[in-house]
MDTraj code that builds the backbone (N, CA, C; nanometers):
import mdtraj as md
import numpy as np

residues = "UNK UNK UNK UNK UNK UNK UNK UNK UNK UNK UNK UNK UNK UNK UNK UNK UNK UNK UNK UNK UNK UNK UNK UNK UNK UNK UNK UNK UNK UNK UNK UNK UNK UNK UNK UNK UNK UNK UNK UNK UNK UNK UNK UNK UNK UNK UNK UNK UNK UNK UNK UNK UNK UNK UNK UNK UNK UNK UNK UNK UNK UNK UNK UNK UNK UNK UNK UNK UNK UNK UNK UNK UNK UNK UNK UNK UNK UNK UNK UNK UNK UNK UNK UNK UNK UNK UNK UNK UNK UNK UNK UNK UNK UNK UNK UNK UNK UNK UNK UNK UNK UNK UNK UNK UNK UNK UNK UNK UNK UNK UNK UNK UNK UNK UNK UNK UNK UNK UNK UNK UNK UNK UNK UNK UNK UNK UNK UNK UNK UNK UNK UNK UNK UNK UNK UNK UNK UNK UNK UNK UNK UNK UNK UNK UNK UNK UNK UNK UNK".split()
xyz = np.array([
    [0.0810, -0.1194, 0.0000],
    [0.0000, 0.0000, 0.0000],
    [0.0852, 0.1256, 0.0000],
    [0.1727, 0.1261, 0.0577],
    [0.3154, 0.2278, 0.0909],
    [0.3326, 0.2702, -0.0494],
    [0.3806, 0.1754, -0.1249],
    [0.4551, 0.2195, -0.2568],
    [0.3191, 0.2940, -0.3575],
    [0.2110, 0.2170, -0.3451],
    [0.1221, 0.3015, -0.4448],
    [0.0655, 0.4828, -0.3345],
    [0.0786, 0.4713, -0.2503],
    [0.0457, 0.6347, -0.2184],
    [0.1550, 0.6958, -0.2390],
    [0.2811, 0.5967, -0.2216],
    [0.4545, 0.7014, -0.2835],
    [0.4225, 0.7428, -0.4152],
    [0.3897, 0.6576, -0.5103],
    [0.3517, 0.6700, -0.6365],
    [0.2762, 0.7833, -0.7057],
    [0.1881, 0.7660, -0.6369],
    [0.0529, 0.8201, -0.6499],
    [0.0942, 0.9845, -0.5937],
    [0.1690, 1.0066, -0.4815],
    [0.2203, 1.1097, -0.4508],
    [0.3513, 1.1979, -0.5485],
    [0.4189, 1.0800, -0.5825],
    [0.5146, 1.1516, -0.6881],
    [0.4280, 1.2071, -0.8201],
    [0.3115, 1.1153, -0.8342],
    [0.2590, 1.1550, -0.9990],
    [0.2235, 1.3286, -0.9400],
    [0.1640, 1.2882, -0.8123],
    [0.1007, 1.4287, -0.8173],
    [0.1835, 1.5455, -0.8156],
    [0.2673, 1.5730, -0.7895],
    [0.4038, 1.6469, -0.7451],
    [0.4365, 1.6840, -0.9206],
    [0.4589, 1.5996, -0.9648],
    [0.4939, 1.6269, -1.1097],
    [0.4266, 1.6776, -1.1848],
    [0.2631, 1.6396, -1.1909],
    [0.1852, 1.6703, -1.2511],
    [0.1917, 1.8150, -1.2101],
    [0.2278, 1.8423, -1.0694],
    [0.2285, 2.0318, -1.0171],
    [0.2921, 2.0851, -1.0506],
    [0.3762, 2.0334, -1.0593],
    [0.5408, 2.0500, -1.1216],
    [0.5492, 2.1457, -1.2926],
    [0.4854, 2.0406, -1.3762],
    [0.4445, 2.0698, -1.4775],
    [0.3696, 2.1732, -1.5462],
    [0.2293, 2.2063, -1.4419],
    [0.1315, 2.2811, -1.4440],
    [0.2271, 2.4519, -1.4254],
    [0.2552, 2.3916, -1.3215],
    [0.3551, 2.5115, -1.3214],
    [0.4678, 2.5927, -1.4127],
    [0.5051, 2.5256, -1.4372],
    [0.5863, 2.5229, -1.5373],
    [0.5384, 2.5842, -1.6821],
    [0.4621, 2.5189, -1.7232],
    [0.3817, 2.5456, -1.8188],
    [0.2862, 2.7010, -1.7469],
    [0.2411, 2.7369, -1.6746],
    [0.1447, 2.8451, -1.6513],
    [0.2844, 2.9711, -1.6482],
    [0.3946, 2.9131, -1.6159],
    [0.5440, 3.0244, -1.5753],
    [0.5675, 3.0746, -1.7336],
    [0.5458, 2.9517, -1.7946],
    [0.6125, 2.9537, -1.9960],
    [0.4969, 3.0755, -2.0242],
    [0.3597, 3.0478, -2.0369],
    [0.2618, 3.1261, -2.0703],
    [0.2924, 3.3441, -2.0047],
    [0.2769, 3.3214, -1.8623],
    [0.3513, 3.4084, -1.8216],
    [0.4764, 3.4913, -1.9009],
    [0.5582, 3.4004, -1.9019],
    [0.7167, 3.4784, -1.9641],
    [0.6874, 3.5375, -2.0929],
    [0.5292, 3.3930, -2.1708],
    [0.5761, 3.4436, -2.3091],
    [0.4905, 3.5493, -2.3495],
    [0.3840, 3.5979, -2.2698],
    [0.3071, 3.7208, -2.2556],
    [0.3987, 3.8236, -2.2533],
    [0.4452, 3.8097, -2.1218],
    [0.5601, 3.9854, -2.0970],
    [0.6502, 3.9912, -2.2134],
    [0.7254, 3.8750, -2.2758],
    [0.8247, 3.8965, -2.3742],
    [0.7198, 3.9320, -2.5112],
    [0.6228, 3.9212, -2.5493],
    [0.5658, 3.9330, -2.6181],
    [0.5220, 4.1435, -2.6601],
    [0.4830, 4.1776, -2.5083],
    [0.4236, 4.3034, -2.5325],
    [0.5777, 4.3539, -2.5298],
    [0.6948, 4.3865, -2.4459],
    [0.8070, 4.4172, -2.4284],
    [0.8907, 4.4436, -2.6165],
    [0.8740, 4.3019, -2.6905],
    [0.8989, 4.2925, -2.8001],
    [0.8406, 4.4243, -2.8936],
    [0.6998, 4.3880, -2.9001],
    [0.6507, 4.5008, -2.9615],
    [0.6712, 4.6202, -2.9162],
    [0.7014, 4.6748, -2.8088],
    [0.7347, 4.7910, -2.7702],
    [0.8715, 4.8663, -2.7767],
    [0.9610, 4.7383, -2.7752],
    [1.1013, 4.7657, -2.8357],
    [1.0795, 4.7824, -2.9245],
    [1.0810, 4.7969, -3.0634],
    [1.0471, 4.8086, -3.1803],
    [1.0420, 4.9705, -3.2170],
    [0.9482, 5.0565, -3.1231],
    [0.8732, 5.1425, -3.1594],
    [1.0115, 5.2119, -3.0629],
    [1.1234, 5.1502, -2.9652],
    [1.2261, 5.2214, -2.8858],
    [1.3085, 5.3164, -2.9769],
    [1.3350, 5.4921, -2.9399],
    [1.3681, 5.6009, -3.0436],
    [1.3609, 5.6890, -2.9840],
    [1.3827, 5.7859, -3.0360],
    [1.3719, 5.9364, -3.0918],
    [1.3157, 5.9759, -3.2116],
    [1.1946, 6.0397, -3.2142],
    [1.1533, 6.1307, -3.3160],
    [1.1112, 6.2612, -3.3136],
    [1.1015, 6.3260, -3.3985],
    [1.0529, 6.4484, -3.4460],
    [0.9700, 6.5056, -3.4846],
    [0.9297, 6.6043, -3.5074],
    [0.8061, 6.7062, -3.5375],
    [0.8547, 6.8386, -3.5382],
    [0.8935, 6.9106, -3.6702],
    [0.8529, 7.0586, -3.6712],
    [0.7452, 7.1146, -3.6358],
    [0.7146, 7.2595, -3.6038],
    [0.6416, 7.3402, -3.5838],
    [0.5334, 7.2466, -3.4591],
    [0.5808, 7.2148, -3.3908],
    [0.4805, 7.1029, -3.2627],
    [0.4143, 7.2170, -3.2019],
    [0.2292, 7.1669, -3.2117],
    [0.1071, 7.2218, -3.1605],
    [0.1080, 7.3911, -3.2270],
    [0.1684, 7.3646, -3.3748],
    [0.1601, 7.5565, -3.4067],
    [0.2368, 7.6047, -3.4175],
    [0.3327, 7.5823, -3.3350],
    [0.4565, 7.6913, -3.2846],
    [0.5432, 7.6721, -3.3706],
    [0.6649, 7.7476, -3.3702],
    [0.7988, 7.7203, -3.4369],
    [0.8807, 7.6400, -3.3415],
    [0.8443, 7.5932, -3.2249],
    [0.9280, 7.5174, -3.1433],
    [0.9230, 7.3025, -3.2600],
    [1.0669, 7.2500, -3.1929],
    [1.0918, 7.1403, -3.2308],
    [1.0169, 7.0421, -3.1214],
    [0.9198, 6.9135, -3.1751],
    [0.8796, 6.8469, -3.0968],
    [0.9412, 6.7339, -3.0502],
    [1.0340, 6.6786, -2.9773],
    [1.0835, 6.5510, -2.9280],
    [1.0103, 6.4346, -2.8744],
    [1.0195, 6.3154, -2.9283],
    [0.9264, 6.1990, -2.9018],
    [1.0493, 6.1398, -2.8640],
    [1.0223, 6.0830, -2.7185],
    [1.1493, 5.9637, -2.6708],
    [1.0423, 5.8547, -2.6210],
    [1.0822, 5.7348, -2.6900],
    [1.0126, 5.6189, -2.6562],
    [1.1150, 5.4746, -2.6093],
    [1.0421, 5.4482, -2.4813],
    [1.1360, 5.3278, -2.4143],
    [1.0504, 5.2474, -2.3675],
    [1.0294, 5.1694, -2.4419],
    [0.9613, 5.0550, -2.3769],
    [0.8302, 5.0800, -2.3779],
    [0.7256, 5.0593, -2.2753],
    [0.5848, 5.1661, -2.3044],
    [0.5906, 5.3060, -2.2294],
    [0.7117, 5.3415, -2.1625],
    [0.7097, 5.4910, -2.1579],
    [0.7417, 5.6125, -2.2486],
    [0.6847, 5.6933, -2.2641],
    [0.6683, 5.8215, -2.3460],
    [0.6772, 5.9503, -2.2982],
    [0.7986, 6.0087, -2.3323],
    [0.8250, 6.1929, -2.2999],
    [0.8480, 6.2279, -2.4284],
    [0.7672, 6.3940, -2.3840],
    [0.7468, 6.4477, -2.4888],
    [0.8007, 6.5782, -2.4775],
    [0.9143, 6.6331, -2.5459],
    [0.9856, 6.7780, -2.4993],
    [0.9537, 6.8796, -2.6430],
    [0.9534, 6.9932, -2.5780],
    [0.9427, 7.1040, -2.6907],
    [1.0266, 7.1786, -2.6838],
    [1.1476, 7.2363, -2.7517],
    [1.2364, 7.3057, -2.7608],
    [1.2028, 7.4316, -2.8510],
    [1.2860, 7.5291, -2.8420],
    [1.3065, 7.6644, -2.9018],
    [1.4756, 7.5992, -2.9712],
    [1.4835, 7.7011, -3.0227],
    [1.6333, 7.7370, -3.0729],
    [1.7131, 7.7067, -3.0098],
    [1.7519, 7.8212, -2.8922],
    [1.8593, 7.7629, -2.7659],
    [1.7693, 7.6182, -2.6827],
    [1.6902, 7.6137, -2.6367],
    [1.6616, 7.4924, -2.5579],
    [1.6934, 7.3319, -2.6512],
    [1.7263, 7.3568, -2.7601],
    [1.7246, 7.2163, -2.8044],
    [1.9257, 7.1403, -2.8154],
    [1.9887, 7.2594, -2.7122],
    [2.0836, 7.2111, -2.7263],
    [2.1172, 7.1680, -2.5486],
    [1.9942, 7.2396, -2.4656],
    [1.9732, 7.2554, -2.3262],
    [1.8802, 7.1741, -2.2672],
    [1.7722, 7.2365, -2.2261],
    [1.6541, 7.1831, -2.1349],
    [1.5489, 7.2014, -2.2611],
    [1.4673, 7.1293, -2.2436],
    [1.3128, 7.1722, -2.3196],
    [1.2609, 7.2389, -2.2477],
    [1.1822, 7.3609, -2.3149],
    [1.0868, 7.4427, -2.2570],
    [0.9595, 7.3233, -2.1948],
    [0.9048, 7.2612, -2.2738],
    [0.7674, 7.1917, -2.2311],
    [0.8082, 7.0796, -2.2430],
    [0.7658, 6.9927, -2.1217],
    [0.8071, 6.8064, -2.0656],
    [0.6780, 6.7616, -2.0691],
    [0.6278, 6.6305, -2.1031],
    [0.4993, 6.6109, -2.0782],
    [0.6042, 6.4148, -2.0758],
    [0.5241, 6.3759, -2.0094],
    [0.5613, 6.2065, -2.0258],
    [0.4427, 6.1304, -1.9604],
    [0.4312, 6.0175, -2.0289],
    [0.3276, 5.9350, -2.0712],
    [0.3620, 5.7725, -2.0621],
    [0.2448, 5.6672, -2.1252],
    [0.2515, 5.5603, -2.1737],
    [0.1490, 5.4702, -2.2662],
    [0.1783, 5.4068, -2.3328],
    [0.1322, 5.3100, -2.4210],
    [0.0003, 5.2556, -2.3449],
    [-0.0840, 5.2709, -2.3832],
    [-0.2135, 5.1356, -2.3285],
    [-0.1876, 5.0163, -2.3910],
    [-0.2278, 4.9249, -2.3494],
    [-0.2278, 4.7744, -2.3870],
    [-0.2127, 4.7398, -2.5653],
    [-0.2897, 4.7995, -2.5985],
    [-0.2654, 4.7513, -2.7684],
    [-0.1685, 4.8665, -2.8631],
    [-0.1054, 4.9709, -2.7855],
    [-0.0186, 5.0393, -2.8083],
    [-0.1163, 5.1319, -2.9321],
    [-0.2495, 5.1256, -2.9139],
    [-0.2818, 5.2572, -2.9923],
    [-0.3338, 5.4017, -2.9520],
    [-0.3148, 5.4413, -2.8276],
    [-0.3176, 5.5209, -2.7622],
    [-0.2107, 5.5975, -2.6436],
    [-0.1307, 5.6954, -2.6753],
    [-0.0479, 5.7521, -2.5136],
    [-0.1673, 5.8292, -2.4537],
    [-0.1496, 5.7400, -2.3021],
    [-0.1785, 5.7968, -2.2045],
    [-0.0961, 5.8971, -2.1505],
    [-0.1089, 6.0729, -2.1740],
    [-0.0471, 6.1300, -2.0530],
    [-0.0532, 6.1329, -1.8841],
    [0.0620, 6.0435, -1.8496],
    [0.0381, 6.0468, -1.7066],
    [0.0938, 6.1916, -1.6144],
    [0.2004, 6.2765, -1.7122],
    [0.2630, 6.3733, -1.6408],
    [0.2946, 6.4571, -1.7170],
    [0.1942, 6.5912, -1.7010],
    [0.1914, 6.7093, -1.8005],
    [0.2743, 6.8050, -1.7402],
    [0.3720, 6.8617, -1.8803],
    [0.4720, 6.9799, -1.7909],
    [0.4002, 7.0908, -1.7558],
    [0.4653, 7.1847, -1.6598],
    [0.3752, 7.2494, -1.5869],
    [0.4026, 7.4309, -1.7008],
    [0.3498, 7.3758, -1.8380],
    [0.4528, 7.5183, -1.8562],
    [0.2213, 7.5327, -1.9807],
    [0.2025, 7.6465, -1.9409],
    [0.0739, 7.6751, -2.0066],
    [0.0504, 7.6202, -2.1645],
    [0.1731, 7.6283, -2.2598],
    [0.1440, 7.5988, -2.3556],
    [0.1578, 7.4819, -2.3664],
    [0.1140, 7.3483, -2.2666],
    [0.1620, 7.2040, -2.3012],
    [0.0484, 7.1889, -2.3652],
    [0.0081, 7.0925, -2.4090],
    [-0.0903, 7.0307, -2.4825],
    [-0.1466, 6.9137, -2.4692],
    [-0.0348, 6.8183, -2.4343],
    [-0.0135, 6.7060, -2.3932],
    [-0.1333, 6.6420, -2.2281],
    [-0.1949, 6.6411, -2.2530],
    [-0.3246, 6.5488, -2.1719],
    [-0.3727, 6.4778, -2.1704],
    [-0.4925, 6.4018, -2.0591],
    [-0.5657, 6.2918, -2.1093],
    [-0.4835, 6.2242, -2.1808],
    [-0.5797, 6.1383, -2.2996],
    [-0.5067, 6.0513, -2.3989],
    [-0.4804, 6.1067, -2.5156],
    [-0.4154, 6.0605, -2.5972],
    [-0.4124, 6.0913, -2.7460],
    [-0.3899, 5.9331, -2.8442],
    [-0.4785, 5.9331, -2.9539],
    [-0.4194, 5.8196, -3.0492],
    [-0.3152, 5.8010, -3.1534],
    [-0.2496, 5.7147, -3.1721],
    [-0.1781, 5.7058, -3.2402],
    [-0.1439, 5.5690, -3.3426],
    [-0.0627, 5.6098, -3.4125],
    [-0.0462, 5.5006, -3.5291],
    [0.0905, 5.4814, -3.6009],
    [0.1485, 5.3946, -3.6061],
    [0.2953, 5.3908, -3.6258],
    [0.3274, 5.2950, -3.7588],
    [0.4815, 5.3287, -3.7323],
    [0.5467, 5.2734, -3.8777],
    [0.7146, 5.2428, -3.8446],
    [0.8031, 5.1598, -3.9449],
    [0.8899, 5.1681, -3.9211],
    [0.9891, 5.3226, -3.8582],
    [0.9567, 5.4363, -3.9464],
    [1.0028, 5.5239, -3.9564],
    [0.9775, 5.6505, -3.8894],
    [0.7953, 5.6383, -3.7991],
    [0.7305, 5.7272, -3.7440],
    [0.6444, 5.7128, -3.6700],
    [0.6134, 5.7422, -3.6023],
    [0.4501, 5.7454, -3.5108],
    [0.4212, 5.9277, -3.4818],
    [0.2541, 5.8595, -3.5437],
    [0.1886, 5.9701, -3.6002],
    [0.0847, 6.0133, -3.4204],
    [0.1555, 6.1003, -3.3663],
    [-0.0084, 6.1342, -3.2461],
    [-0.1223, 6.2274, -3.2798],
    [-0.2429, 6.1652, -3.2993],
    [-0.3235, 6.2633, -3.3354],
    [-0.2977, 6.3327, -3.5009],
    [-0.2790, 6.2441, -3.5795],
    [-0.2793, 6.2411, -3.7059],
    [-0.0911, 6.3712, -3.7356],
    [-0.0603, 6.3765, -3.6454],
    [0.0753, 6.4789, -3.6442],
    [0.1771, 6.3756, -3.6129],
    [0.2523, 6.3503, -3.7529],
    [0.3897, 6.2628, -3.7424],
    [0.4862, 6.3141, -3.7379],
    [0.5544, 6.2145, -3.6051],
    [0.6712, 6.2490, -3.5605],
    [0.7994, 6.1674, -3.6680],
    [0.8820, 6.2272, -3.6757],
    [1.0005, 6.1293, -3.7718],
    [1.1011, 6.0443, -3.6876],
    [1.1359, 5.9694, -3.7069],
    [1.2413, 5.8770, -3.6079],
    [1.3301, 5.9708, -3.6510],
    [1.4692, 6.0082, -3.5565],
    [1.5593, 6.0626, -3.6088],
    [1.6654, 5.9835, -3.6817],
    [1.7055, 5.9238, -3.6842],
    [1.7826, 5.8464, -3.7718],
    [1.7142, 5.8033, -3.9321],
    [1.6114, 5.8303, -3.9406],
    [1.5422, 5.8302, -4.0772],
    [1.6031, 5.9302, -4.1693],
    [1.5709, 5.9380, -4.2983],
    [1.5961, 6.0258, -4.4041],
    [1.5617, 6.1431, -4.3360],
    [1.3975, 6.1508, -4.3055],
    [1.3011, 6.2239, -4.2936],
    [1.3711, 6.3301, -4.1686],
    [1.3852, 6.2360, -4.0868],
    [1.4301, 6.2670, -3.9471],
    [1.6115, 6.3414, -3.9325],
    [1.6780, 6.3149, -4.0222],
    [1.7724, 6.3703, -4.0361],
    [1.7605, 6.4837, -4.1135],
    [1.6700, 6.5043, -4.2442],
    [1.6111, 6.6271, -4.3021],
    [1.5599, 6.7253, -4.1759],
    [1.5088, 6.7206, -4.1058],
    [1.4087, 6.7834, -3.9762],
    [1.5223, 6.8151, -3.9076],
    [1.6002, 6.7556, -3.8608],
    [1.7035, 6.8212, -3.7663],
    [1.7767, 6.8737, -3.8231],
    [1.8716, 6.8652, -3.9404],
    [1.9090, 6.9664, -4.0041],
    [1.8745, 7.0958, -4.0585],
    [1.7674, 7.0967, -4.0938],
    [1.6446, 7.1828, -4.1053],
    [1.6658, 7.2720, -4.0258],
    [1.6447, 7.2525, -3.8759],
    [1.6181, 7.2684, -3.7716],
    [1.7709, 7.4037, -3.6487],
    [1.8391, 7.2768, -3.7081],
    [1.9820, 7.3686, -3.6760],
    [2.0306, 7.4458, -3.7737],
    [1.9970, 7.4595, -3.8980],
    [1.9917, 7.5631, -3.9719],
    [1.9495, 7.7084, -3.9527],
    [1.7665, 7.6473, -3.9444],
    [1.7405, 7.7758, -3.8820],
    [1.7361, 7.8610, -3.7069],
    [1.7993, 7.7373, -3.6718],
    [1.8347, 7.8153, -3.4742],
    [2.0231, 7.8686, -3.5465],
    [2.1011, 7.8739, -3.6262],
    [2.2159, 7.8981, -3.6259],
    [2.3019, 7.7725, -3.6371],
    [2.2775, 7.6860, -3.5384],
    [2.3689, 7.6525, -3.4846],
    [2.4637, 7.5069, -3.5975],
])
top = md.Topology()
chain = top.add_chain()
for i, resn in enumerate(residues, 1):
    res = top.add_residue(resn, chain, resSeq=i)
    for name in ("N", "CA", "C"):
        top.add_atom(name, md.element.get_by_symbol(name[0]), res)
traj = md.Trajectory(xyz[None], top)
C-alpha cells in the first residue's frame, strides 16, 4: 500500500510540477511578447512646428514609456521648454499622458491616439520622424539651420 500512495504522490508532485511550469512559460511568453513590440517602436523622433509653434517636438520612446519635450532654438541644445511624459495602453494605440509639464502651452493630456510605422509614429494624425530616418535627419538639419547653430 506504501509504494502506491509514494507513487501516487510523486505523480502528483509532477503533474504540479508541470502545471507550473507550463502556466510560468505562458507568463514569460506574454511579458516577452508586449516588451517585443514595444522595443520596436524604442527612439527618438521628431516634429517641426509642434502644436503651431515654431518650437521642435521631441518623441522619446522606451519601452511603453513616453516623454514628450518642446524646444526653441537655444533649448534644443539645453533643457526643453515643455516636458509632458506618458505611456502606451495595452494595444499600443493610444499615449496615455500620465505627467503634463507644468509650462501653459503644453498640450499634452488625457489621452491621445496614435499610429505607427517603421520610420514614425503619427499622435493625433501629427507625425513624428524617427531621427535616424531620411526624414528625421532632413528635420534636424532643417532645424539647426534655422536656430544657427
Amino acid at each position: 500500500m506504501s509504494i502506491t500512495r509514494t507513487a501516487r504522490r510523486a505523480r502528483a508532485k509532477i503533474a504540479a510540477s508541470i502545471a507550473a511550469l507550463a502556466a510560468g512559460s505562458l507568463i514569460l511568453t506574454a511579458c516577452s511578447g508586449s516588451s517585443a513590440s514595444a522595443s520596436k517602436l524604442d527612439g527618438t523622433y521628431y516634429i517641426k512646428d509642434v502644436n503651431g509653434t515654431s518650437q521642435l517636438g521631441q518623441l522619446v520612446v522606451k519601452g511603453n514609456s513616453v516623454s514628450h519635450h518642446e524646444y526653441d532654438c537655444d533649448g534644443v541644445y539645453e533643457k526643453p521648454d515643455v516636458t509632458s511624459t506618458g505611456e502606451f495602453n495595452k494595444d499600443q494605440s493610444q499615449i496615455i499622458w500620465t505627467v503634463a509639464g507644468d509650462d501653459s502651452r503644453n498640450k499634452r493630456t488625457g489621452s491621445e491616439s496614435i499610429s505607427t510605422s517603421n520610420t514614425s509614429i503619427s499622435i493625433s494624425g501629427s507625425p513624428y520622424v524617427r531621427d535616424n530616418s531620411d526624414a528625421g535627419k532632413a528635420l534636424l538639419d532643417g532645424f539647426k539651420t534655422k536656430c544657427g547653430k
